[in-house]
C-alpha positions as CSV (number, residue, x, y, z in Angstrom):
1,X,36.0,49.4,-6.2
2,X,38.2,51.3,-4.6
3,X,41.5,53.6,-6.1
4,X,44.5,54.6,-4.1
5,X,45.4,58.8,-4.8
6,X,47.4,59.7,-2.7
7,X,47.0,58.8,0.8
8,X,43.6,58.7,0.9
9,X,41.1,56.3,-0.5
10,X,38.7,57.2,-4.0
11,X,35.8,55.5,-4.8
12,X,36.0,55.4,-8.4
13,X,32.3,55.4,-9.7
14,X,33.1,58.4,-12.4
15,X,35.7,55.8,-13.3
16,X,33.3,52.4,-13.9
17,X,32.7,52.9,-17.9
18,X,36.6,52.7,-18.4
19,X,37.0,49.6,-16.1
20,X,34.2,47.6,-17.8
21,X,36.0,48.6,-21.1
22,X,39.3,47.2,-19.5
23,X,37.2,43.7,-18.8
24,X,35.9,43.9,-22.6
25,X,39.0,44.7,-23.5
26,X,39.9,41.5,-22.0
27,X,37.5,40.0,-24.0
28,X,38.1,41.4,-27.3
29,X,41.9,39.8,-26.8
30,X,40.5,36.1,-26.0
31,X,37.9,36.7,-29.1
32,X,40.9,37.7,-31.4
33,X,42.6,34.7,-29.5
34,X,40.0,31.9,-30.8
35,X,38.8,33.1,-34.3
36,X,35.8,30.4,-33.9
37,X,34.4,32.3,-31.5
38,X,34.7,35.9,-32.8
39,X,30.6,36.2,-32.9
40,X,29.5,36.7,-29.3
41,X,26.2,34.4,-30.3
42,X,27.8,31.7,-32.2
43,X,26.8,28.8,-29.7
44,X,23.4,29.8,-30.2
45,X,23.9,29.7,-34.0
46,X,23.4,33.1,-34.8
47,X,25.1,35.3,-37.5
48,X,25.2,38.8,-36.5
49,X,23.5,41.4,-39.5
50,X,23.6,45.0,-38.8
51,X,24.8,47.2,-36.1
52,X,23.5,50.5,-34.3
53,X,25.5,52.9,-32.2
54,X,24.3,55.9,-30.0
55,X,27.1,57.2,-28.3
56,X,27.6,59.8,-26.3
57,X,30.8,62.1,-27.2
58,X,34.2,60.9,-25.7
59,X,35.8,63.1,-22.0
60,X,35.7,66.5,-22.9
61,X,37.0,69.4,-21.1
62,X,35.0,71.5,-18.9
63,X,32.4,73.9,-20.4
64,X,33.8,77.4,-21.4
65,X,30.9,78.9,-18.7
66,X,32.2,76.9,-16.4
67,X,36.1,77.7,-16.7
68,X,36.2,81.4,-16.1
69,X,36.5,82.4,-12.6
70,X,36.7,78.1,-11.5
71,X,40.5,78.5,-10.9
72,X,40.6,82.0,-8.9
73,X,38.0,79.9,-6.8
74,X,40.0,76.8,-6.3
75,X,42.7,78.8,-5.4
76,X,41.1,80.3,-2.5
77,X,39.4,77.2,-1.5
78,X,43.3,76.3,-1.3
79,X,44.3,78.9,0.7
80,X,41.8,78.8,3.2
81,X,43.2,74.7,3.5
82,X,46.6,76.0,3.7
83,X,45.9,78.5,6.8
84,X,44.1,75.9,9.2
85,X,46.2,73.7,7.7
86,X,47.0,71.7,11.6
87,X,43.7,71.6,12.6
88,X,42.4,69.4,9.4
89,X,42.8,65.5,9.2
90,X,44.1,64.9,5.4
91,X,48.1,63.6,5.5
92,X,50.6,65.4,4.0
93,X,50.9,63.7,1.6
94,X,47.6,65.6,-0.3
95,X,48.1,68.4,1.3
96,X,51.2,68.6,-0.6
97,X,49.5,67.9,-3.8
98,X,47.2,70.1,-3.4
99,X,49.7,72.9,-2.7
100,X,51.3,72.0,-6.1
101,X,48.1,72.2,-7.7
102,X,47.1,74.1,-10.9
103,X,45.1,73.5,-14.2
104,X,46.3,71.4,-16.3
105,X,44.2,72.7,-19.8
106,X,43.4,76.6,-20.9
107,X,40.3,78.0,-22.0
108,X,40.9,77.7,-25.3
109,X,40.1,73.6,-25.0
110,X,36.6,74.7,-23.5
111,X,34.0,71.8,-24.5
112,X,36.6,70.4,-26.9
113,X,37.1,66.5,-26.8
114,X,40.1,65.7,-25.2
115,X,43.2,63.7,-26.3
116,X,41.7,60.9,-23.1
117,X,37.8,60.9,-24.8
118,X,39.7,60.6,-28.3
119,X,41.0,57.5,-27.0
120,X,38.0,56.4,-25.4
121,X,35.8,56.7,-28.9
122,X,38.5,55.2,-30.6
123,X,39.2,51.9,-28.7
124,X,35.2,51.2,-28.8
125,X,35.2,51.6,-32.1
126,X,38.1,48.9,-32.3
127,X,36.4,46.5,-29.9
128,X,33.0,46.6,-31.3
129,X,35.0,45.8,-35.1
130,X,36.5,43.0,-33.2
131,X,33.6,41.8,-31.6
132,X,31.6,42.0,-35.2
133,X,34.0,42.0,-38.2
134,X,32.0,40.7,-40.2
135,X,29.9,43.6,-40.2
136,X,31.9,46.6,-38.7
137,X,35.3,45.9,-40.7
138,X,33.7,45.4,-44.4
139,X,35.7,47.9,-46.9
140,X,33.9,51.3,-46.5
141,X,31.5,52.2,-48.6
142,X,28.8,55.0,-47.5
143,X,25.8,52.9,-48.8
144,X,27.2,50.6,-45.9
145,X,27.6,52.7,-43.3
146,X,26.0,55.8,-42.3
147,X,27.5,58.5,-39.4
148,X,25.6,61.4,-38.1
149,X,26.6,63.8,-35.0
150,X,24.8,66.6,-34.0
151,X,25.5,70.6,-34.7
152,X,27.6,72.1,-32.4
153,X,30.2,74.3,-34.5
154,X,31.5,77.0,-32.2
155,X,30.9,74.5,-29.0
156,X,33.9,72.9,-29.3
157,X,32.5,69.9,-32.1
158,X,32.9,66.8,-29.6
159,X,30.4,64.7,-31.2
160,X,32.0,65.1,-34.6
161,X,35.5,64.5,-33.4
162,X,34.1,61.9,-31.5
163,X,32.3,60.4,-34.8
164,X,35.9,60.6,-36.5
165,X,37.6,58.7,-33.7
166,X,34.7,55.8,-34.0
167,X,36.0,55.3,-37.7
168,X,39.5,55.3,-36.8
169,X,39.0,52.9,-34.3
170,X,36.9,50.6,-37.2
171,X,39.0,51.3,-40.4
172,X,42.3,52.7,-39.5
173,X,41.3,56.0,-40.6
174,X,38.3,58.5,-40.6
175,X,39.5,60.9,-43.4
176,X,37.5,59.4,-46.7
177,X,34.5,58.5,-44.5
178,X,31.4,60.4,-45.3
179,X,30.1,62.3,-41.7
180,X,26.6,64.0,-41.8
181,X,26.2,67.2,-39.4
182,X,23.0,66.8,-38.2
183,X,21.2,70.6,-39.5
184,X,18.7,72.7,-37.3
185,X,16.6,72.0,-35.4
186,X,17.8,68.6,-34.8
187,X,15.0,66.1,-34.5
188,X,17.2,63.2,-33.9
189,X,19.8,63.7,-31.8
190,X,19.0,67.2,-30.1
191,X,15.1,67.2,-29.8
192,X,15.3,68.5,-26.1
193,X,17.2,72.0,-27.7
194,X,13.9,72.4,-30.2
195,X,10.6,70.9,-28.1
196,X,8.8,73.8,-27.3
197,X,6.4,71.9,-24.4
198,X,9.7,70.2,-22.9
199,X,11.5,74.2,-22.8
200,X,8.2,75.4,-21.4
201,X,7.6,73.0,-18.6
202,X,11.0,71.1,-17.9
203,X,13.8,73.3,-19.1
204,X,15.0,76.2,-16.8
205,X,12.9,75.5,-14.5
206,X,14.3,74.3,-10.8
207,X,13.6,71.0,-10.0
208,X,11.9,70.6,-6.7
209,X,13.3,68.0,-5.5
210,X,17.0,68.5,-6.7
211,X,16.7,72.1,-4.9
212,X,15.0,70.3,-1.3
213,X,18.0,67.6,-1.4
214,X,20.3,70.5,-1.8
215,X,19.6,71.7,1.4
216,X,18.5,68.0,3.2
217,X,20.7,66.8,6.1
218,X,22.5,64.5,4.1
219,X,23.4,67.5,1.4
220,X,24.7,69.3,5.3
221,X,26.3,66.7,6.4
222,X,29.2,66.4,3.2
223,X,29.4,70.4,3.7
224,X,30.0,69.6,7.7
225,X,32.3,66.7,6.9
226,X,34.1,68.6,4.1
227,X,34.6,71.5,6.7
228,X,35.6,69.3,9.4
229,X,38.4,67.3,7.2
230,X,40.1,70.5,5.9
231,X,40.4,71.6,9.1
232,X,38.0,74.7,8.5
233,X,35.1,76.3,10.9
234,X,32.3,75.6,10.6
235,X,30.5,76.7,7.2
236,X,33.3,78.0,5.6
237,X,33.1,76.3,2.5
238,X,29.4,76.2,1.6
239,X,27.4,73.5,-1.2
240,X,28.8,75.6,-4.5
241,X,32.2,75.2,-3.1
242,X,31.9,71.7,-2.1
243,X,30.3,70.6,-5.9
244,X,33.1,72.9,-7.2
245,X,36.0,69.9,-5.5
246,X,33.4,67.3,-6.8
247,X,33.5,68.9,-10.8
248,X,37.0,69.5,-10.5
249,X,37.7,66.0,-9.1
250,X,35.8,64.5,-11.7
251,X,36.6,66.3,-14.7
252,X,40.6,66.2,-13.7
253,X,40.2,62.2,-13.0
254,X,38.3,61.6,-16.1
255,X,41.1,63.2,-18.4
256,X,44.3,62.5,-16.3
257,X,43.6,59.3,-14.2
258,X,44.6,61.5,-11.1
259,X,43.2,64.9,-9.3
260,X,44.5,66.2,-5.5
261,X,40.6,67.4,-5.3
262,X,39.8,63.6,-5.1
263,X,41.4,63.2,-1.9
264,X,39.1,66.2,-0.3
265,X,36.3,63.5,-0.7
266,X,35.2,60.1,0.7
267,X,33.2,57.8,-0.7
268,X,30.1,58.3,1.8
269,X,30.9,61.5,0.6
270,X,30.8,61.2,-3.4
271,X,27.1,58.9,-3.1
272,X,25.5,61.7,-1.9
273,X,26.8,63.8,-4.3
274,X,25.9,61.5,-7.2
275,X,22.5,61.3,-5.6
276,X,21.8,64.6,-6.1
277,X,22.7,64.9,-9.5
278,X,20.8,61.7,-10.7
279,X,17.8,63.6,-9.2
280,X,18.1,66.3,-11.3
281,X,18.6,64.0,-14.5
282,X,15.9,61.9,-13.6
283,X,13.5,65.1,-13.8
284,X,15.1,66.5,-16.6
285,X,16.0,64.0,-18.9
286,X,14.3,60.8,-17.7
287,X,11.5,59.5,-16.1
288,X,10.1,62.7,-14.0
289,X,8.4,63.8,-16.9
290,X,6.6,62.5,-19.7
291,X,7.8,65.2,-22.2
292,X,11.6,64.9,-21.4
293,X,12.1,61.4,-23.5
294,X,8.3,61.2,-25.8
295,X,10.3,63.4,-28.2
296,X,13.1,60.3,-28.4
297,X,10.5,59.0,-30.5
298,X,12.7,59.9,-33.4
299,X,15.4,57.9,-32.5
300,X,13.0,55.0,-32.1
301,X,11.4,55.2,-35.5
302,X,15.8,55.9,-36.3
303,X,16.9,52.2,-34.8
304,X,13.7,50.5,-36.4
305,X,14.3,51.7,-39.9
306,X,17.7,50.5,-39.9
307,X,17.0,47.0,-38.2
308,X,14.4,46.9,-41.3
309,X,17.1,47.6,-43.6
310,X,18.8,44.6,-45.4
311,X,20.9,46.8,-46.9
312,X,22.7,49.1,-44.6
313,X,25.3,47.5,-42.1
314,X,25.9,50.2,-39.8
315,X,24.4,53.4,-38.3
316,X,26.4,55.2,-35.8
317,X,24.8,58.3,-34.2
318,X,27.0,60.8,-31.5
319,X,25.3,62.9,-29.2
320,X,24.9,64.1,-25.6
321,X,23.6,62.8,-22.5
322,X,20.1,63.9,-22.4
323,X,19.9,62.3,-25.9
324,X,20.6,59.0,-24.6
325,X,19.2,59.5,-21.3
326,X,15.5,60.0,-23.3
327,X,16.0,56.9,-25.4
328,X,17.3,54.5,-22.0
329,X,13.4,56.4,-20.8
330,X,11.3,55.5,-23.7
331,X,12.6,52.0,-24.2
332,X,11.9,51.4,-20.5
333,X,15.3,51.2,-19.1
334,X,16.9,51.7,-15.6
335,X,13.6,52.5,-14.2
336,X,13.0,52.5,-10.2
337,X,10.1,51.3,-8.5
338,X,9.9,54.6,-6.7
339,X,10.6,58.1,-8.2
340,X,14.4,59.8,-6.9
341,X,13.0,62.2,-4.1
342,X,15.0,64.5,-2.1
343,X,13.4,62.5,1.2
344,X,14.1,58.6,-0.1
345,X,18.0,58.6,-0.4
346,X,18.2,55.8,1.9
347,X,16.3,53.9,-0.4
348,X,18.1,54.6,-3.2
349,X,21.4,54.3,-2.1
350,X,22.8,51.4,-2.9
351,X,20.4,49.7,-5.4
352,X,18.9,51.9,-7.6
353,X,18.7,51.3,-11.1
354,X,19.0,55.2,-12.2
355,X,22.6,56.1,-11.7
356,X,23.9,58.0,-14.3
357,X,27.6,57.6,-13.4
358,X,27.2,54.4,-15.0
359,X,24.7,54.2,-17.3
360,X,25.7,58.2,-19.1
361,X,29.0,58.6,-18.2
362,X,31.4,60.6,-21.2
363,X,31.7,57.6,-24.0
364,X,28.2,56.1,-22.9
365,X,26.9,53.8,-25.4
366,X,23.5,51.7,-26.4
367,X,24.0,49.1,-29.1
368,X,21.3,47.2,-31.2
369,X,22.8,44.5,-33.2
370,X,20.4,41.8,-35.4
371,X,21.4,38.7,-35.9
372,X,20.0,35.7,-38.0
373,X,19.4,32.8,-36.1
374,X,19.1,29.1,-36.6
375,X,17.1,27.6,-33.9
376,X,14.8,28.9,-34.1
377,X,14.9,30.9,-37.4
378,X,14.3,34.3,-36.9
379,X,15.7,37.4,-36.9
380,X,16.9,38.8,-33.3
381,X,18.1,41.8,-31.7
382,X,20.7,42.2,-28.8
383,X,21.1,45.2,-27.1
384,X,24.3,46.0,-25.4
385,X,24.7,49.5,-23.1
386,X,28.4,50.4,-23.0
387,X,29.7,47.7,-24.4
388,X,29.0,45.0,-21.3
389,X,29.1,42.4,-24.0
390,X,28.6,39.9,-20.6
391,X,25.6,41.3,-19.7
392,X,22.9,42.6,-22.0
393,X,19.9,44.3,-21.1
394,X,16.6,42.7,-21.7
395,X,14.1,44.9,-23.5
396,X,10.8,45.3,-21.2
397,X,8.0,43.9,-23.3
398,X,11.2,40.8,-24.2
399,X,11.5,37.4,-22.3
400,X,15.3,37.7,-23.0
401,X,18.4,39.5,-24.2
402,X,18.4,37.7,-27.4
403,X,14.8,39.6,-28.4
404,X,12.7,38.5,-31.6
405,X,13.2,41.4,-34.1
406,X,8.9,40.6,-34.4
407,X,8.9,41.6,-30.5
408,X,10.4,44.5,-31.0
409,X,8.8,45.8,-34.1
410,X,5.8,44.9,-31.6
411,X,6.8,47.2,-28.8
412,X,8.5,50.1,-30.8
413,X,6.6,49.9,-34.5
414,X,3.6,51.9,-31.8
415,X,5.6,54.7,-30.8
416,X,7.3,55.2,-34.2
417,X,3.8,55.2,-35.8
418,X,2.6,58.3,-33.7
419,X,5.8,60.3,-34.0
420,X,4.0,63.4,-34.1
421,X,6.5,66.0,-33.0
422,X,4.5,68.8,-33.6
423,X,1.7,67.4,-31.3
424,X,3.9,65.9,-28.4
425,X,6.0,69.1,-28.2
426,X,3.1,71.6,-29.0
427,X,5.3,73.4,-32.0
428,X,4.2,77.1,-32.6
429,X,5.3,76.9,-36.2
430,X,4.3,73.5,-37.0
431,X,4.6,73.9,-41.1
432,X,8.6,75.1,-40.7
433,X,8.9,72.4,-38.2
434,X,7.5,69.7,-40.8
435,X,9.3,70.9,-43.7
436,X,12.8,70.7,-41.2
437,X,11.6,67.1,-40.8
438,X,11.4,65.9,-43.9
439,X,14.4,67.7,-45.2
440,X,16.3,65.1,-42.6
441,X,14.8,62.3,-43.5
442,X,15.7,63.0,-47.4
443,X,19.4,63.7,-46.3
444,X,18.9,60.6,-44.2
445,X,18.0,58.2,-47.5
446,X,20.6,60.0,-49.5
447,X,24.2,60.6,-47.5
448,X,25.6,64.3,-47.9
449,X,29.0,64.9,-49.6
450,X,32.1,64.3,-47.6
451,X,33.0,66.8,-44.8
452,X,36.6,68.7,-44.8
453,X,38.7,66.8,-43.6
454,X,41.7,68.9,-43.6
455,X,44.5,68.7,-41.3
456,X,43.9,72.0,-39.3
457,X,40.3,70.4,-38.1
458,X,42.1,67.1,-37.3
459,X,42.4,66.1,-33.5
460,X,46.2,64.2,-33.5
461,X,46.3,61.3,-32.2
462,X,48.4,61.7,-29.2
């Protein structure tokens, strides 16, 4: 799908996750429409029971290590357009926007949610009460429903604000509802920060094939292009300068709906692009390595205890997207035939199941939700990834997307069982490690006291 800015043409694949939630928005109205058919199984007889949430936070703005010096660098970039400015082939039309450019937030909103991923947390939270009221919009009680983020005071506290805007979006208000900060290290939701094998072998370390695609011909041929449409010589904007338009593009779209940076590049343009960066998650965060999502058994042995749970009606769980990159991994989701290699972009191009743009964008999402059913009776699970209510993922190990809670308990109970983080990660302190973990699970069995609330930590709604 393409989106007119300006006069030239954006493909808008860091825009998919807000228009699927447009079509479930769609949805959600016709379901509020015709009350009979508010549960999304009810013409297979099935009630739905509980409900789990990992979510990634909502848009934020640009990391604070990212920020300093990115504007001075734009600006030249800018310049530099402005002085071959007849010799290029973009209309005037973005040229003229791009003359008028300048940033639109300060430093001071480094790696803070924004007032867009506010409103992006918020809305799912409304459309997933809509879709299940009878579970999600129950009176509030904390035995009911249990919220968790992860620690990241002084980083700008996305996940928590993002948390907050869930409950708004479910109850009208987040202020008496009881939010667990997730304590160090973080086991659940931040095991890649803490895994001492996963630091030592993945972590920092270049990946091979990221770096080779860097430098491939189709990596030269967007810097050529790039050159060539600005109306530049040859190699005068180099690769750091050309991801520089792509992260400004991106991060400007995602939180205004518009950037002049977009027009800089075409779609041929942005796949490549995108490429390369789902090459470097796959290595890091997903499939490339072993290590980079066994730790995610946590959050399996998490989403079993609460589909277990006859008590509990919701768990909701905010994060980051190596945390649900791991779990998509360990579940056996979005996996490739082949491995993403600087030399097989071809093959990848167009069909490839691993494309974080849609699977991890900002407000990503993997929902289990268990239903009772009638015909047969048994307990199910369906599991939804951000929110395509239309079409849900089938489980590897399940025949379909309606899945026997007995099938999964089946192809998850294993992994759970040999949750032995101090084994897979090869912990140096193993005893201060074991005692973190069952601190956690205790605060998990009993919720903490409610967090401050106060008006000065409150993100407005704007």
């Amino acid at each position: 799908m393409k989106k007119k800015m300006g006069c030239a043409s954006f493909s808008s694949t860091m825009e998919l996750y807000r228009l699927q939630n447009d079509s479930v928005a769609a949805v959600s109205r016709l379901l509020n429409c015709h009350q009979s058919s508010v549960s999304t199984e009810k013409k297979d007889d099935c009630q739905p029971l509980s409900f789990y949430i990992l979510a990634r936070h909502g848009t934020r703005y640009n990391k604070l290590s990212n920020m300093n010096g990115m504007a001075e660098k734009l600006y030249k970039i800018r310049t530099m357009i402005e002085s071959h400015i007849s010799k290029g082939i973009m209309c005037d039309e973005d040229l003229n926007w791009l003359r008028s450019w300048k940033p639109r937030h300060t430093i001071q909103d480094g790696s803070k949610l924004s007032k867009t991923g506010w409103s992006e947390i918020f809305e799912i939270g409304q459309r997933y009460g809509d879709l299940f009221p009878s579970v999600l919009r129950q009176n509030y009680i904390p035995s009911l429903y249990e919220f968790r983020y992860t620690n990241y005071t002084g980083k700008g506290d996305r996940t928590k604000q993002s948390a907050r805007a869930f409950a708004q979006g479910l109850w009208g208000k987040f202020e008496n509802v009881e939010m667990i900060e997730n304590s160090r290290p973080d086991w659940l939701l931040q095991f890649y920060e803490h895994c001492h094998k996963y630091l030592r072998v993945v972590s920092g370390h270049p990946v091979e094939d990221y770096e080779k695609f860097k430098t491939g011909p189709e990596m030269a041929k967007v810097i050529n292009d790039v050159n060539k449409r600005l109306g530049l010589p040859e190699n005068t904007i180099g690769f750091s300068d050309v991801y520089l338009i792509f992260e400004t593009c991106r991060l400007e779209h995602g939180l205004y709906r518009d950037s002049p940076w977009c027009s800089v590049l075409t779609p041929s343009m942005l796949e490549v692009i995108e490429y390369h960066q789902d090459v470097k998650y796959y290595w890091e965060d997903g499939y490339g390595h072993s290590i980079s999502y066994e730790p995610a058994c946590t959050l399996i042995d998490d989403i079993l205890q609460h589909l277990e749970d006859e008590t509990k009606l919701g768990r909701f769980r905010f994060a980051h997207s190596g945390t649900l990159d791991a779990l998509y991994t360990r579940i056996g989701l979005f996996e490739d035939e082949q491995p993403l290699r600087a030399n097989n972009f071809d093959h990848h191009r167009s069909h490839r199941q691993w494309a974080t743009s849609r699977s991890t964008p900002m407000s990503a999402n993997i929902a289990f939700v268990k239903f009772r059913c009638l015909h047969p009776p048994m307990l199910r699970v369906k599991t939804i990834v951000n929110e395509d209510i239309r079409h849900p993922v089938t489980i590897p190990g399940c025949l379909a997307s309606l899945c026997p809670l007995e099938t999964i308990r089946s192809l998850w109970q294993p992994i759970a069982s040999n949750c032995d983080i101090n084994r897979i990660c090869e912990q140096m302190n193993p005893t201060a490690d074991r005692l973190q973990r069952t601190r956690d699970k205790e605060m998990q069995s009993k919720p903490s006291s409610t967090i401050n609330n106060s008006s000065q930590d409150i993100l407005p709604l704007w």
